[in-house]
C-alpha positions in Angstrom: 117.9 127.0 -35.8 115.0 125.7 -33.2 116.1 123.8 -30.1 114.2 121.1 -29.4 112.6 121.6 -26.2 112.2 117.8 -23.8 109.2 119.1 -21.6 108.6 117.9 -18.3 111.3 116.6 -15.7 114.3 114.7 -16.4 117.8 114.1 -14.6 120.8 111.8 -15.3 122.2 108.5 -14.5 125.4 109.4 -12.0 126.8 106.1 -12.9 130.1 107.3 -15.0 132.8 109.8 -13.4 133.4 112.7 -14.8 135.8 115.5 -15.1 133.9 119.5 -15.0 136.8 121.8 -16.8 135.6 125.9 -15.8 137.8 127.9 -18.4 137.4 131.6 -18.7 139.1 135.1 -19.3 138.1 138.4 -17.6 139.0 141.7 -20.0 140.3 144.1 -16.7 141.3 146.6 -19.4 138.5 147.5 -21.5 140.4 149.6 -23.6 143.5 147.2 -23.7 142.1 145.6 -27.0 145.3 144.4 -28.3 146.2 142.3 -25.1 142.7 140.8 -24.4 141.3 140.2 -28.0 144.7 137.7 -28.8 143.7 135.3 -25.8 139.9 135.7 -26.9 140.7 134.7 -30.6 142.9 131.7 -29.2 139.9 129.6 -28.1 137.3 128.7 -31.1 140.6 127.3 -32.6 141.0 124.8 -29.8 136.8 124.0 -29.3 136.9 123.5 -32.8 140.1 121.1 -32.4 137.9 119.6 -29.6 134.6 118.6 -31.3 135.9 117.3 -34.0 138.3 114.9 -32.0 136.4 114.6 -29.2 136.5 110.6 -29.0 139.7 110.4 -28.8 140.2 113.8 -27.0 138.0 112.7 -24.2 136.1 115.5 -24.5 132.5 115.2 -24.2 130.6 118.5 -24.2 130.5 122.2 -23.0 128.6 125.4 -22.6 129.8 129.0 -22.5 128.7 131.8 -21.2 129.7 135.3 -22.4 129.5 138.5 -19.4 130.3 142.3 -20.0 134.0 141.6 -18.6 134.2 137.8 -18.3 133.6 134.7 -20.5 133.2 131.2 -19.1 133.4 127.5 -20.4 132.2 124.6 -18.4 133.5 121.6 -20.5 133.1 118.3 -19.8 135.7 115.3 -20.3 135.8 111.4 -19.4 139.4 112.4 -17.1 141.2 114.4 -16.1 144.3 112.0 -17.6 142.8 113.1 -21.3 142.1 116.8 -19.9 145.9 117.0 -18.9 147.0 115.4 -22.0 145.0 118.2 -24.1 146.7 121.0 -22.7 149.9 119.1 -22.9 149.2 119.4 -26.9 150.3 121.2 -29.8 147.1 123.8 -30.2 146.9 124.4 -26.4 150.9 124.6 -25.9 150.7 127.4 -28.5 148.1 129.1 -27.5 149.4 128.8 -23.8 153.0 130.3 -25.3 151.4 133.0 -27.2 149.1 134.0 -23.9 152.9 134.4 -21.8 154.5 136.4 -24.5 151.9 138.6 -25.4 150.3 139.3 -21.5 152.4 137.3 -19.6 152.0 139.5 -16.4 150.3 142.4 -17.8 147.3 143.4 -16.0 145.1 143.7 -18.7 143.7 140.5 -19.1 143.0 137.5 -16.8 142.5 134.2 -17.3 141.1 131.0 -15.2 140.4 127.7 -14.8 139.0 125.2 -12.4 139.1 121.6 -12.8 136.8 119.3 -10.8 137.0 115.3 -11.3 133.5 114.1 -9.8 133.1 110.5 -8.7 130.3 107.9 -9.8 127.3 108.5 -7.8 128.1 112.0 -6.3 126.8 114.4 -8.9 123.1 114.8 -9.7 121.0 116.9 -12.2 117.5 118.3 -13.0 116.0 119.5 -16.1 112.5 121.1 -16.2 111.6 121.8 -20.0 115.3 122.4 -21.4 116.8 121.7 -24.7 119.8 118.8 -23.9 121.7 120.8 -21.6 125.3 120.9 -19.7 125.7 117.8 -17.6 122.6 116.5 -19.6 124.7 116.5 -23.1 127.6 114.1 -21.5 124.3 111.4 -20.5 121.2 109.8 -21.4 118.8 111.6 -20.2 116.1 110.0 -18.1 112.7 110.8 -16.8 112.6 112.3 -13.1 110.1 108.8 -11.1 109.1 108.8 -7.4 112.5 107.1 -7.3 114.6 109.8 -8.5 111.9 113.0 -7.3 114.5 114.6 -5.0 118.1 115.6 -5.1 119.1 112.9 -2.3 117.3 110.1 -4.4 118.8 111.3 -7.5 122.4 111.0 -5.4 121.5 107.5 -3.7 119.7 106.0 -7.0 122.3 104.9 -9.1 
């Protein structure tokens, strides 16, 4: 599959909120395969659950990112109302019930998440010949101008 490459410079509009959801698991014990492999299988369930109800999820987008001990998701909703109401759901609950039986306090696997709900106007991006990309995905992207050439513009723009 070819990714289509948008050369030159290009940012966002910062004129939406947004919620940034940083989801992840870290394997402490390698050779623990039965306790980390159950909360690894857990997730393409729910991503898939995601995309294809992500209108009315308020799910927008994500990227992951997969480490020799640690995987991370950065996900990106419209609230955090519809981000709390996700893992108040069916999939989630049971995957969340499964994790506590199976590890529960078990050293052997971690897991994380960090939740960020960013205000209108005080996020900003660049892009320099990427594919559609992270924060790009959840946005049309627009063409970097004198007027939006620096990180402060980019912040005071919009």
């Amino acid at each position: 599959m070819t990714t289509n490459i948008n050369t030159g410079r290009y940012t966002t509009e910062n004129t939406e909120d947004i919620v940034v959801f940083i989801i992840g698991m870290r394997i402490n014990k390698r050779l623990a395969v039965h306790k980390w492999l159950p909360v690894f299988s857990a997730m393409p369930g729910m991503i898939k659950e995601l995309y294809v109800n992500k209108d009315e999820l308020g799910f927008i987008s994500m990227e992951s990112y997969f480490g020799l001990r640690t995987t991370a998701m950065i996900q990106y909703w419209r609230s955090t109302e519809e981000l709390i109401a996700y893992a108040k759901g069916n999939k989630h609950l049971a995957a969340w019930k499964n994790f506590n039986k199976k590890v529960g306090n078990n050293d052997a696997v971690g897991i994380y998440h960090e939740t960020y709900h960013v205000r209108k106007g005080e996020y900003e991006s660049v892009y320099a010949n990427m594919p559609t990309y992270g924060l790009g995905k959840t946005q049309t992207p627009r063409s970097i101008t004198p007027k939006t050439n620096s990180a402060k513009k980019r912040l005071t723009s919009y």
